[in-house]
N, C-alpha and C positions, 0 to 999 in steps of 0.2 A: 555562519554557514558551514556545514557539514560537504565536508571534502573528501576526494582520497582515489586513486586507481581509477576508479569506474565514473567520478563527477569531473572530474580534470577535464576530460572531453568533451569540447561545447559541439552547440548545432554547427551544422555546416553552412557557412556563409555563402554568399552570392559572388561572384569575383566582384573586383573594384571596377564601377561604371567609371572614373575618375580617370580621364585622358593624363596619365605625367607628362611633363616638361623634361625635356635632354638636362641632368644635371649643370650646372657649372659655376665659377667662382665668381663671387661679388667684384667688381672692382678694389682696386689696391690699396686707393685712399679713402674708400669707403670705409675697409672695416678698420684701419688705423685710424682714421676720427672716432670711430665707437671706440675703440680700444682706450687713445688719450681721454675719452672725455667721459673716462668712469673714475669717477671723486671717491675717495678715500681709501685709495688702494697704495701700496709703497710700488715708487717709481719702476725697482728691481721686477717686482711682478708683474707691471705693465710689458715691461720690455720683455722680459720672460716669456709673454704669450704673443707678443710679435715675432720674436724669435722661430716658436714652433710653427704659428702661419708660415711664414716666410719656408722654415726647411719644408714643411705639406705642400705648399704650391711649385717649391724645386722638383719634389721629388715626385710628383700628379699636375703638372700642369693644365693639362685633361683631367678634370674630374670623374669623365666618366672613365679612364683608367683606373680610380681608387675599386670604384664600385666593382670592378669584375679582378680585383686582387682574391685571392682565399680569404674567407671568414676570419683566420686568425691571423694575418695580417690587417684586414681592417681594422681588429678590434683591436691590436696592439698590446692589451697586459691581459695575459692567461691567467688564470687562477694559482691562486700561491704566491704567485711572482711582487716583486718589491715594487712600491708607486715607482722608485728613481731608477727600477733596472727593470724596465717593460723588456720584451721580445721585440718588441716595433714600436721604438718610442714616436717615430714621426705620426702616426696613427694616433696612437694613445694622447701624447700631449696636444692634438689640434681638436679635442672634442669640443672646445667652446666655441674652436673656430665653427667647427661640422655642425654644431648646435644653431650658430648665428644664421650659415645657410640657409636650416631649414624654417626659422622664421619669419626669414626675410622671403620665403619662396624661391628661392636660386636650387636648390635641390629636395626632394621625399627620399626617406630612408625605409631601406624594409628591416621590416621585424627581427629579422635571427640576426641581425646587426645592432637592434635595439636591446633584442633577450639577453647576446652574448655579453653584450659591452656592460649592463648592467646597470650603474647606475651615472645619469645624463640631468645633468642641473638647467634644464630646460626654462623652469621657471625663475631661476636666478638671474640666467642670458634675456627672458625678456623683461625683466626689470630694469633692465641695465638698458634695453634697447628701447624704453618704454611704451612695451607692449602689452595692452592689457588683456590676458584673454578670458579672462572673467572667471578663474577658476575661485576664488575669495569668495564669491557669492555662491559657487555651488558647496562649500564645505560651511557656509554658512545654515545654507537648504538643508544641508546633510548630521548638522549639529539637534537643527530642530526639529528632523523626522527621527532623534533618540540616540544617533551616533555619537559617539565616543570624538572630542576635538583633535589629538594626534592621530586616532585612528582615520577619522574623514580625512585631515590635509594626505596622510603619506597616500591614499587611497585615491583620492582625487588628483595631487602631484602626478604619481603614478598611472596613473591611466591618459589623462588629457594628454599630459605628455607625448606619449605614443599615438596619438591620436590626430596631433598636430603635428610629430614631424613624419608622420606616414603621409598624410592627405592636405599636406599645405594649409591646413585651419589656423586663422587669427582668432578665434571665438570658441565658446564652450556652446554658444546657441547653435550651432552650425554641427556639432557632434548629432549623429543618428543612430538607432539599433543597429543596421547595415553597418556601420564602421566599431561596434561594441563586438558585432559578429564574428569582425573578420580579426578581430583580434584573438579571440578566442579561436578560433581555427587557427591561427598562427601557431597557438601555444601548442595544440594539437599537433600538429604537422611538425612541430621547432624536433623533437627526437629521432624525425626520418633523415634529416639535414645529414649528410656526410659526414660532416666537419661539428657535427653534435657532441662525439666522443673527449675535444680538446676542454669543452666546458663541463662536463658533468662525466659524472663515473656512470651513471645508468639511468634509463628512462625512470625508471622506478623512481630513482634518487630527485629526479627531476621533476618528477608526477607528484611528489609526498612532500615536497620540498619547497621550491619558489613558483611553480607552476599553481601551487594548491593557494599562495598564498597572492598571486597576480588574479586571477582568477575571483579572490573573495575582492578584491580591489575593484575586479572590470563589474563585478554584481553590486559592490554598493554607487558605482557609477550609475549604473543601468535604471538601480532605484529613483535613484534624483531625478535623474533624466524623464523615468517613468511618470512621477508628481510635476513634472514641468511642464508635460506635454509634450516631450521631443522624442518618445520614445513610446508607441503603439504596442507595445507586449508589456503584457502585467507583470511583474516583476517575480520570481518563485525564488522559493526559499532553495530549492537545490538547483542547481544549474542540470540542463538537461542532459542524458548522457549521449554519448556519439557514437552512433552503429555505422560500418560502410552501406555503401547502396548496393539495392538488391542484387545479387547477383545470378541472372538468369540470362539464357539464351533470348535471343531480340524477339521474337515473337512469345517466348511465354513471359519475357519483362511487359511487352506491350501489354497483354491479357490484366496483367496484375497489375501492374500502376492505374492504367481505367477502372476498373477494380474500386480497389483502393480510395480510388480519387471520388467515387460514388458515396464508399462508403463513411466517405470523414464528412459528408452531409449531413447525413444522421444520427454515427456516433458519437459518444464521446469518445475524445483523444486516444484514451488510456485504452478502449476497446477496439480502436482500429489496429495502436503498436501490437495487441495482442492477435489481431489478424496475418499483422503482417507477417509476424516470427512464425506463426503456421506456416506462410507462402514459404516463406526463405530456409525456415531447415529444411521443408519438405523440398525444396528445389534444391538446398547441398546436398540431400540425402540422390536425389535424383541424378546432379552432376557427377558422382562417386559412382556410383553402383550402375548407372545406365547412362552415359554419356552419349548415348548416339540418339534419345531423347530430345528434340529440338520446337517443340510442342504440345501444351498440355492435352490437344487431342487424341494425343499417342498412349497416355497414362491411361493404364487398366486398374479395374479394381483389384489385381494381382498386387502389380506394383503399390496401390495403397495398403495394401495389408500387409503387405512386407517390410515399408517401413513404418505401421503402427509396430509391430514385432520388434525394429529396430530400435526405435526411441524407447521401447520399453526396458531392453537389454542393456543397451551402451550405456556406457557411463559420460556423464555430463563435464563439460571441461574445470568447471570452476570448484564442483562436489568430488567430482571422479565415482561419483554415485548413479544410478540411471535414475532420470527422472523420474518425480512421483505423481501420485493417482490423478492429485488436481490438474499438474502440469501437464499430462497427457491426456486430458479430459480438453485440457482448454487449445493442447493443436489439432488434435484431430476434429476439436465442433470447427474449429475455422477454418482447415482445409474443405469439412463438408461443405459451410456455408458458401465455402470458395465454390465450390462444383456446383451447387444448387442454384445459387444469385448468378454466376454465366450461364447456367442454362435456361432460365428462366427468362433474361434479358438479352437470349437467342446473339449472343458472342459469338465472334468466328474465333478458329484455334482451340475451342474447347470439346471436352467429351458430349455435352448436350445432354447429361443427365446426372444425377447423383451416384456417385460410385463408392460413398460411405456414409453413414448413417449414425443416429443414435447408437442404437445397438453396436456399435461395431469398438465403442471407448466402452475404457472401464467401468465399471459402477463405482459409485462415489461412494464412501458408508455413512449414513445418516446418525450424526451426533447428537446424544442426546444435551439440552442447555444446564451452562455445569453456573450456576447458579453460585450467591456467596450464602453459606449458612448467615445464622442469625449470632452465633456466639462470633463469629469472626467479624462479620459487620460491626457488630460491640467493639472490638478492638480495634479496628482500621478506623473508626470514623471520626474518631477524635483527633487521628494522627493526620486525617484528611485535612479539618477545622483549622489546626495548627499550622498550616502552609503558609509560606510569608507572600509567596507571590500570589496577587489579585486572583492575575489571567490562570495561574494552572489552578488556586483552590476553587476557583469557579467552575470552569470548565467541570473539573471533576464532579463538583456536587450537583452542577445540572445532570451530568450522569448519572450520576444518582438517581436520582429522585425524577426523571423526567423518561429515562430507556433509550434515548434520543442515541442515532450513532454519531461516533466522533468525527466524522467530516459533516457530519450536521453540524454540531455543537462548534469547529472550528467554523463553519462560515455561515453564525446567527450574523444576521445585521444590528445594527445600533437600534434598533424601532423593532428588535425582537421580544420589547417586552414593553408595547405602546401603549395602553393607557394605565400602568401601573396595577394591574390584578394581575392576579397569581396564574395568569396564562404564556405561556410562551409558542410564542413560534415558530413553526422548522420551515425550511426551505425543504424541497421536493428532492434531494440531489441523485438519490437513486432511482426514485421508484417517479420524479415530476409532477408529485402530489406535494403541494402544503399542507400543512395541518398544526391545527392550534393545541396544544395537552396541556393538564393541568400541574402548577407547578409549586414544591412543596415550600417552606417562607424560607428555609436557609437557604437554599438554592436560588430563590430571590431578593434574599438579602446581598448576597456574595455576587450575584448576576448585578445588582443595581449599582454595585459600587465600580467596577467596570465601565459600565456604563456611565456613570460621572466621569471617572478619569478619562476616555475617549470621546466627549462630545464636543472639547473642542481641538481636534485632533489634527493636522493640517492636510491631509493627506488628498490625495484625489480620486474619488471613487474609485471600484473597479468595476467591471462590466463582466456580469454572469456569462461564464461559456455556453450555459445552458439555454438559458432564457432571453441574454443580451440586455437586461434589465440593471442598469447603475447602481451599485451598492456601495455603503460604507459600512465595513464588515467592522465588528465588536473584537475579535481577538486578534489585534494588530499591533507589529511593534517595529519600529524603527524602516514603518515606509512599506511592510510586506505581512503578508499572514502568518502568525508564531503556525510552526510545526506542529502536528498530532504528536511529535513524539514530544517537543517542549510540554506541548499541555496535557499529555497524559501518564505515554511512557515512564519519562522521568519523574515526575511527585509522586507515580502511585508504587515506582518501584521502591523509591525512600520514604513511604510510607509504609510498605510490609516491613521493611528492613527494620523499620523504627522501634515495630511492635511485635516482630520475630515468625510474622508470616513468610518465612523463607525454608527453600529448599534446596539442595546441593546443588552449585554448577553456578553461573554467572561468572561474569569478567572477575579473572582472575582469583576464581574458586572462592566468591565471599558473600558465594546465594543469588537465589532468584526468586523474586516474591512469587508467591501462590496465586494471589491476586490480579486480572489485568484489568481496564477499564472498558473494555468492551463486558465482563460479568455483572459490569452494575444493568445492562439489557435486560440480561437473562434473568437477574434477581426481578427488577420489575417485574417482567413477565411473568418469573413463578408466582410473586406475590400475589401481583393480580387475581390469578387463577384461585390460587390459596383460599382468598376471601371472598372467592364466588363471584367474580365480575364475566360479564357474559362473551362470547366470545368476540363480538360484534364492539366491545368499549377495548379487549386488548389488541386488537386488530388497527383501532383509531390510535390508541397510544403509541404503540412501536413502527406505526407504519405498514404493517405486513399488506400486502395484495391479493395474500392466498389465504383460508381457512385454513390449510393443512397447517401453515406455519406457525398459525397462533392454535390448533389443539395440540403443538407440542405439549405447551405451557399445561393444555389443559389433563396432556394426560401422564404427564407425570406427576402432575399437586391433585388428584383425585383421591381422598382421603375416604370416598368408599372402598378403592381399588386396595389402598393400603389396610383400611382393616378387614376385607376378605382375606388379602393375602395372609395375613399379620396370624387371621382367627385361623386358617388351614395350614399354614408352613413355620408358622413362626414356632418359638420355644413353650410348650408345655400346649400348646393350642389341641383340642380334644376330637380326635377325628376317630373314626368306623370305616370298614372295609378291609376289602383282604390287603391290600396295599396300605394298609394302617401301619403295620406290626415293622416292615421295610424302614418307613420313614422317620417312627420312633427310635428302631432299631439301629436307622446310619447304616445298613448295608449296602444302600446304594452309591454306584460310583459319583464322584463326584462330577462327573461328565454327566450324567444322567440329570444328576441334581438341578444345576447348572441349567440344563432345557427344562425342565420341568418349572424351575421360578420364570424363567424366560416368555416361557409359555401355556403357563396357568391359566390366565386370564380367555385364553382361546378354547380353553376343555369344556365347558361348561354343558354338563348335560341335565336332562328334567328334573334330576334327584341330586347330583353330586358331579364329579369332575372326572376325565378319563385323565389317566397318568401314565397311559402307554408311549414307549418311546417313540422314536422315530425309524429306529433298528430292527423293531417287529414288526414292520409294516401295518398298512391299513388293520384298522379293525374288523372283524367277519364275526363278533358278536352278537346277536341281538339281545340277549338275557344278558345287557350288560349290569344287573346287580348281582352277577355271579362271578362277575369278571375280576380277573386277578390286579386289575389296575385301575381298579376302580376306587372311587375314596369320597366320602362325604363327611358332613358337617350339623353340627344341632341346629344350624341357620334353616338346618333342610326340613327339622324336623315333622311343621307343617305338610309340607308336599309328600312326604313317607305318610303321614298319615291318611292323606287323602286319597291318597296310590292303596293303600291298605285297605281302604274302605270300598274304590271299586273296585279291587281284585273280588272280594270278599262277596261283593252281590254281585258278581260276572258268576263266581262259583255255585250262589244259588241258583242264579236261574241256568247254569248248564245241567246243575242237577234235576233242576225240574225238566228240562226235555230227557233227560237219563245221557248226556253226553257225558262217562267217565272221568273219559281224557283228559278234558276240559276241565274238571271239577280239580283233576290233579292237581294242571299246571298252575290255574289258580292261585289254590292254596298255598303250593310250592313257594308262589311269588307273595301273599302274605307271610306265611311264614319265616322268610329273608328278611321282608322286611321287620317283621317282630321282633329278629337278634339284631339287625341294626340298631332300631330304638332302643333295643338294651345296651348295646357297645356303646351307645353314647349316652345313657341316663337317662333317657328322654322315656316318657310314660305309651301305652299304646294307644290308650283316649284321652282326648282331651280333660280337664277334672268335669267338665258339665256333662261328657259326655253319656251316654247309656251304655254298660258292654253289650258285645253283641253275645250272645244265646247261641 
């Protein structure tokens, strides 16, 4: 699990439904028979831990006196400090007693009394008390969904622990999400504690430190629990992060949680968080700058454009950069959407119509798909073949060869390749279309063997967010979904690395591939295109919903488009016009250049191409074969001829009514055309033709 600053923070728990009991001490001869009647210990150490009983209950006869001591007198040994020269040794040396306690149910301890003290032999005290509380069988669970055996017991020690002397639990079956939660909120909360300072040098220290590593403890708990049935949340590979709650005035909180709460019916998760960040900066933005605001039917569309203006300016706390195009694309559609769905669903407190718009965010700039050449695919794909692990050289080569995006690919199910043909199938996860593509033999060679090692996997299905439909997902390991970045990120960056598709920059200045796995799409795509496939077969393969999406494809692999371009702008390519001599020449700036490749394809006139900039405005020619930016091609040759042939009988019969004028212009316009076909070689008749007389 992938930790740090920003995962440390879990969800926010629910507080404890769990009525406590007033602390207090077992009776006296009680835990002195536990005490005598632990075998194989030297008599000194019996008596040694009666002794510390004995001063703990002098010195607390009221238990619940201990509890409202400071933090670092409960905990008794500060960091640093010697085991034999604690600060509070009466604290320190009674933990087995404070341990017996809480197994016995005589008192629950809270957490920043757990965190500080550290480490609590909890399961030692109920071996001794013979208590079973079943953790044996969960590290057992936890061995065979792929964990590491040292790694499950300290993991499991570790957490049940806390879990039993918080909430009086004899049992691991009795552990719930709810109490997985409120641990992790503890961990959370444990650096605002006062008395934080005594144990650690800084949050940071704390966050990067044993929080990050309590945390991967409470998540592979969470797993087991998840596979057992005791715990209703799927288990994620990152722990979610933790934002405070909204903070708006009562009536525009009320506006937006109803909101909100509408709209996590229909979306997914991931696009309501992204709603909600629109409400909440736009409401700090609001709280700053207009605090007597109490309202969102007070907001004008002033006030929304002033802070589009602002988000675009300031700098963001974590960049110190102002946020970019996408980022400010994606708060202002969800403010709009905020203004349009309350008014549509005739909300009180709100304006009652849309106060921003499309128009009103940035334009996004349409990229073109950056595809892998074909010399580079030559090198990367061997280095692909050569992966040692199953799950990522599959994954990749189904990218490959199938276009499929990578949260498709991470959650194919096991019966994604059901009756053994070269078809595969994607779940719908963006667009809620399935669809079956054709799949190439390495990619299902590599897919098949996967599939063997996972068929008999112990796990418990999961349940689609989208569809509610129970799956057993194909790229799975140790109880939870591998990572996009395990199955992509990582093998395909040490696959450029391998074969020296890198470029400056990466951790620690030693390259960043050229390559990611989302270009093996775009290659499909182009290829597709490449070799004539219609648009209707790339549209099924990649998923697309829109035509536009898939004539990307089509129109950047148009191999007429590139030999037009190729025969007019390329190197030695033989063109006519007065805009000829410029182009050979290179006297145009290279600005000029620049639009005129950009926008070739858009000039095409009856005979040849206009190449007037943008800087001379509209054309006001019509004798555009006189025109100075005019430019044609021997492609044309045909159509000059035919152009030549009517000017040519326009001229006789002007002559035959005796219209001069006419006979001129005519001619004029044959005659142009005459040195054209000579500037380019081109004959003036046809060879079968007859000349004209």
């Amino acid at each position: 699990m992938r930790a740090g600053p920003t995962s440390t923070a879990a969800m926010a728990a629910t507080p404890d439904p769990v009525r406590r009991q007033r602390p207090r001490h077992c009776p006296d001869h009680e835990y002195v028979r536990f005490v005598r009647g632990q075998h194989g210990f030297n008599h000194h150490y019996l008596n040694a831990k009666l002794r510390y009983y004995r001063a703990f209950r002098e010195r607390w006869p009221d238990l619940t006196a201990w509890f409202a001591e400071p933090l670092v007198e409960r905990v008794g040994r500060l960091p640093g400090e010697s085991f034999h020269r604690p600060s509070f040794p009466a604290s320190h040396k009674a933990r087995p007693y404070l341990t017996y306690l809480g197994l016995r149910g005589y008192a629950t301890f809270d957490y920043r009394w757990m965190f500080a003290a550290g480490q609590l032999r909890v399961h030692d005290q109920a071996v001794l008390a013979g208590i079973e509380l079943g953790t044996t069988a969960l590290v057992e669970e936890a061995i065979a969904l792929g964990y590491s055996g040292p790694a499950a017991r300290q993991a499991m020690h570790w957490s049940v622990a806390r879990s039993v002397l918080r909430n009086g639990l004899t049992d691991v079956a009795d552990i719930t999400g709810e109490h997985v939660a409120e641990v992790l909120e503890a961990i959370r909360l444990f650096p605002k504690d006062p008395e934080f300072a005594a144990f650690h040098p800084s949050a940071q220290h704390f966050y990067d430190g044993p929080a990050k590593c309590w945390i991967t403890h409470l998540h592979q708990l969470e797993v087991v629990l998840f596979h057992r049935g005791q715990v209703a949340v799927q288990p994620r590979k990152l722990m979610p992060s933790w934002k405070p709650p909204l903070a708006l005035p009562p009536r525009m909180l009320a506006v937006a949680e109803k909101w909100l709460a509408v709209r996590r019916l229909t979306d997914a998760p991931s696009t309501v968080d992204k709603l909600e960040l629109a409400v909440r900066v736009f409401g700090q933005w609001l709280g700053e700058h207009h605090p007597g605001i109490t309202t969102f039917a007070d907001v004008t569309r002033e006030h929304c454009l002033d802070w589009i203006s602002h988000i675009a300016e300031a700098p963001a706390r974590t960049t110190g950069k102002p946020l970019g195009v996408m980022s400010r694309i994606q708060r202002i559609s969800g403010l709009s959407q905020f203004f349009r769905d309350t008014a549509l669903w005739q909300y009180d407190d709100v304006p009652g119509h849309t106060l921003i718009g499309v128009g009103d965010a940035p334009k996004y700039p349409q990229k073109v798909p950056r595809f892998i050449p074909e010399q580079d695919l030559d090198r990367l794909m061997p280095a692909i073949d050569a992966i040692a692990c199953p799950f990522q050289r599959a994954a990749l080569l189904v990218a490959r060869w199938s276009g499929a995006r990578r949260t498709e690919i991470q959650r194919l199910p096991l019966d994604c390749y059901p009756d053994g043909t070269p078809r595969l199938r994607l779940s719908g996860r963006k667009t809620y279309r399935e669809r079956v593509v054709p799949l190439h033999e390495d990619a299902a060679e590599a897919l098949q063997k996967v599939i063997d090692l996972r068929k008999s996997a112990p796990e418990r299905p999961f349940t689609d967010e989208r569809t509610g439909e129970e799956i057993r997902y194909l790229f799975m390991s140790h109880g939870k979904l591998l990572s996009t970045y395990y199955l992509f990120e990582t093998p395909i960056q040490a696959a450029c690395k391998a074969v020296g598709l890198v470029r400056p920059g990466g951790r620690g200045g030693t390259g960043r591939g050229t390559v990611t796995a989302h270009r093996f799409r775009h290659t499909v795509g182009t290829q597709l295109a490449e070799r004539g496939a219609k648009l209707h077969t790339i549209m099924k393969v990649l998923g697309h919903t829109s035509v536009n999406m898939a004539l990307v494809y089509a129109q950047v692999s148009d191999q007429e488009v590139l030999r037009d371009y190729q025969a007019v702008l390329g190197p030695g390519a033989t063109i006519a016009g007065p805009a000829a001599d410029e182009l050979r020449g290179g006297t145009l700036p290279d600005a000029s250049i620049d639009w005129l490749k950009t926008n070739f394809f858009k000039t095409e006139l009856e005979l040849g191409r206009c190449l007037r900039l943008p800087t001379e405005g509209p054309c006001e020619c019509d004798l555009y074969l006189t025109c100075a930016k005019f430019v044609t091609t021997p492609e044309y040759a045909p159509r000059l001829r035919a152009r030549r042939a009517v000017e040519l009988t326009l001229a006789r019969d002007a002559a035959e009514r005796g219209w001069d004028r006419e006979v001129e212009r005519h001619r004029c316009t044959s005659e142009r055309i005459d040195r054209l076909l000579a500037d380019l070689g081109q004959p003036v008749n046809e060879p079968d033709d007859t000349p004209e007389t």
